[in-house]
FISE-223261 format. One line per field, with one value per residue (C-alpha): x, y, z; residue number from 1; residue in three letters. Coordinates in steps of 0.02 Angstrom, whole numbers, plus 50000, padded with zeros to 5 digits. Each point is the difference from the previous one (the first is absolute). Layout:
N
x	(X,...)
y	(Y,...)
z	(Z,...)
resi	(NUM,...)
resn	(ALA,...)
! end
This chain:
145
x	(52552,50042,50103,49891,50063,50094,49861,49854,50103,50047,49808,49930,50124,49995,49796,50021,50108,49927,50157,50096,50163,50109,50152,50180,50142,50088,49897,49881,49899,49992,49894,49977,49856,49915,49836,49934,50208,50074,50116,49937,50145,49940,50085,49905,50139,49931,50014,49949,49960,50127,49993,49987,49860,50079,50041,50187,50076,50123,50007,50155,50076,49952,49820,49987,50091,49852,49878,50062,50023,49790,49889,49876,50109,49915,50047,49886,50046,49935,49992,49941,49823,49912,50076,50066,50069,49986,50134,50038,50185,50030,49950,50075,50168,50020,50042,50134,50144,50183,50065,49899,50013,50066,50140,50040,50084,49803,49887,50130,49935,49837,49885,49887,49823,49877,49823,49913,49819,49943,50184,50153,50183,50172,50113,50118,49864,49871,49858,49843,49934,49806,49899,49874,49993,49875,49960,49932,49853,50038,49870,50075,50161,49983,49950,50146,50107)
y	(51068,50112,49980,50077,50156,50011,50114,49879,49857,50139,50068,49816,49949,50165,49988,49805,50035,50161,50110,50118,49953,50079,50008,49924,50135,49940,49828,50030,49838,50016,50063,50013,50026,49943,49904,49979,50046,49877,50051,49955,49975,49989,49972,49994,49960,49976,49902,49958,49814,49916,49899,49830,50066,50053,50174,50022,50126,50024,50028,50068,49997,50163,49986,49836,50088,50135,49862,49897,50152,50013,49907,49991,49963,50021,49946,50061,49939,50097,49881,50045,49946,50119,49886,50007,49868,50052,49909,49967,50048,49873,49859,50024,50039,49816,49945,50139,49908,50089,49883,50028,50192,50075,50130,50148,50169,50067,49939,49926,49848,49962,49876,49953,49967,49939,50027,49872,49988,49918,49996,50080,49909,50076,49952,49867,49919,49868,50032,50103,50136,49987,50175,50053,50151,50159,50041,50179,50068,50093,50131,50029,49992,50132,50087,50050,50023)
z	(45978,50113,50200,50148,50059,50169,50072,49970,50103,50124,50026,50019,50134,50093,50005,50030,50161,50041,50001,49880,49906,49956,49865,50110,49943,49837,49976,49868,50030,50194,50104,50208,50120,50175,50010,50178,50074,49873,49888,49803,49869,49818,49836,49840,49862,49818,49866,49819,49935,49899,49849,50123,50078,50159,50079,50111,50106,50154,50156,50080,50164,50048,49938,50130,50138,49980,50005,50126,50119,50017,50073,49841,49824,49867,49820,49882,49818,49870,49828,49848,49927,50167,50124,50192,50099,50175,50116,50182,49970,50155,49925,49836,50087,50049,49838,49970,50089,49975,49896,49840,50004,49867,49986,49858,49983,49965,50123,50136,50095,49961,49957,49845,50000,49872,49986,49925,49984,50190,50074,50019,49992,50057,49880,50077,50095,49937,50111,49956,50105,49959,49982,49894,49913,50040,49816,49997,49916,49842,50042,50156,49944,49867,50131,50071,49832)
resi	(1,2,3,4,5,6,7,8,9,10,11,12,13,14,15,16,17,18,19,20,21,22,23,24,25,26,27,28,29,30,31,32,33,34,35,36,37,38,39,40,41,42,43,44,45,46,47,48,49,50,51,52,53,54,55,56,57,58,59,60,61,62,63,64,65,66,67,68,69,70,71,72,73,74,75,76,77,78,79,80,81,82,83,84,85,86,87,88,89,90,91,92,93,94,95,96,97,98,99,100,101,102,103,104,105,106,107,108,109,110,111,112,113,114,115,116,117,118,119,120,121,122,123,124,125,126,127,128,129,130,131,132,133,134,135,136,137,138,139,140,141,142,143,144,145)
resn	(UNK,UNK,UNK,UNK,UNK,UNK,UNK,UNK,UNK,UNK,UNK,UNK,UNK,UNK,UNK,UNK,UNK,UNK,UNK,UNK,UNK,UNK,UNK,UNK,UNK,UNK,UNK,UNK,UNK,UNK,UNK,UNK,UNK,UNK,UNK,UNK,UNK,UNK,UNK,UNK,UNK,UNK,UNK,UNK,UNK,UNK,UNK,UNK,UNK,UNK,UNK,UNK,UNK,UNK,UNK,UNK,UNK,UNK,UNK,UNK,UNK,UNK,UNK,UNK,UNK,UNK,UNK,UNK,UNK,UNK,UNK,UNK,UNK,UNK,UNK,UNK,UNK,UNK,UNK,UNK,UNK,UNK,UNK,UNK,UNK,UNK,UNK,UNK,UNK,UNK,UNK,UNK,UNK,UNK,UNK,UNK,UNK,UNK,UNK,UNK,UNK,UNK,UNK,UNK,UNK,UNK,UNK,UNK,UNK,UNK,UNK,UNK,UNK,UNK,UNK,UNK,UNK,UNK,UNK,UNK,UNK,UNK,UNK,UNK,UNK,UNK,UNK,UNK,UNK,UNK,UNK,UNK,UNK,UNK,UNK,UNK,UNK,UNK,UNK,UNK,UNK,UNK,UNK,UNK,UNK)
! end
């Protein structure tokens, strides 16, 4: 099963918001524009499902800087199977306190998140952030490949 492409999440939140993004310098899963003089933020990072059943990927320091520095974050997951989590980076932010990010040579200071089928966890933290999944047509989807 394929991972929706970046340009599919990109189109349906610049038409949702009315305004055009557009790729931030060097961050290959960010994107910037204004809807109605407010700056948007997006960031659509990927990821395949695992043998549990769950997808995972990080967020880094830099990535939530980006976010936080707009007025509308957007996390966009992209997950396997046709599916996008779309995410008030706000809310999600209050369960990634300082003291369960994670540190390494690779990413830096980040954070891990898991995708699971109607919620997302940050490792390091027991509660559930509930979302549900927009699962794309196939039609549409092959659409754009």
């Amino acid at each position: 099963m394929s991972i929706p492409e970046k340009h599919i999440v990109v189109k349906a939140v610049s038409e949702k918001y009315n305004c055009i993004l557009s790729n931030i310098k060097r961050k290959q899963i960010m994107y910037e524009g204004t809807s109605n003089e407010k700056k948007l933020v997006l960031c659509t990072p990927q990821s395949k499902l695992h043998v549990n059943g769950k997808g995972w990927f990080d967020l880094t320091t830099l990535q939530i800087d980006l976010l936080d520095d707009s007025d509308i974050p957007i996390l966009a997951v992209r997950l396997q199977g046709y599916k996008v989590y779309y995410i008030d980076f706000k809310e999600l932010k209050k369960l990634m306190t300082p003291d369960i990010m994670l540190r390494n040579p690779k990413e830096g200071e980040h954070w891990k998140l898991y995708v699971w089928g109607n919620f997302i966890k940050v490792q390091g933290n027991e509660k559930e952030f509930h979302v549900q999944p927009e699962l794309l047509d196939r039609k549409e989807f092959t659409l754009f490949i």
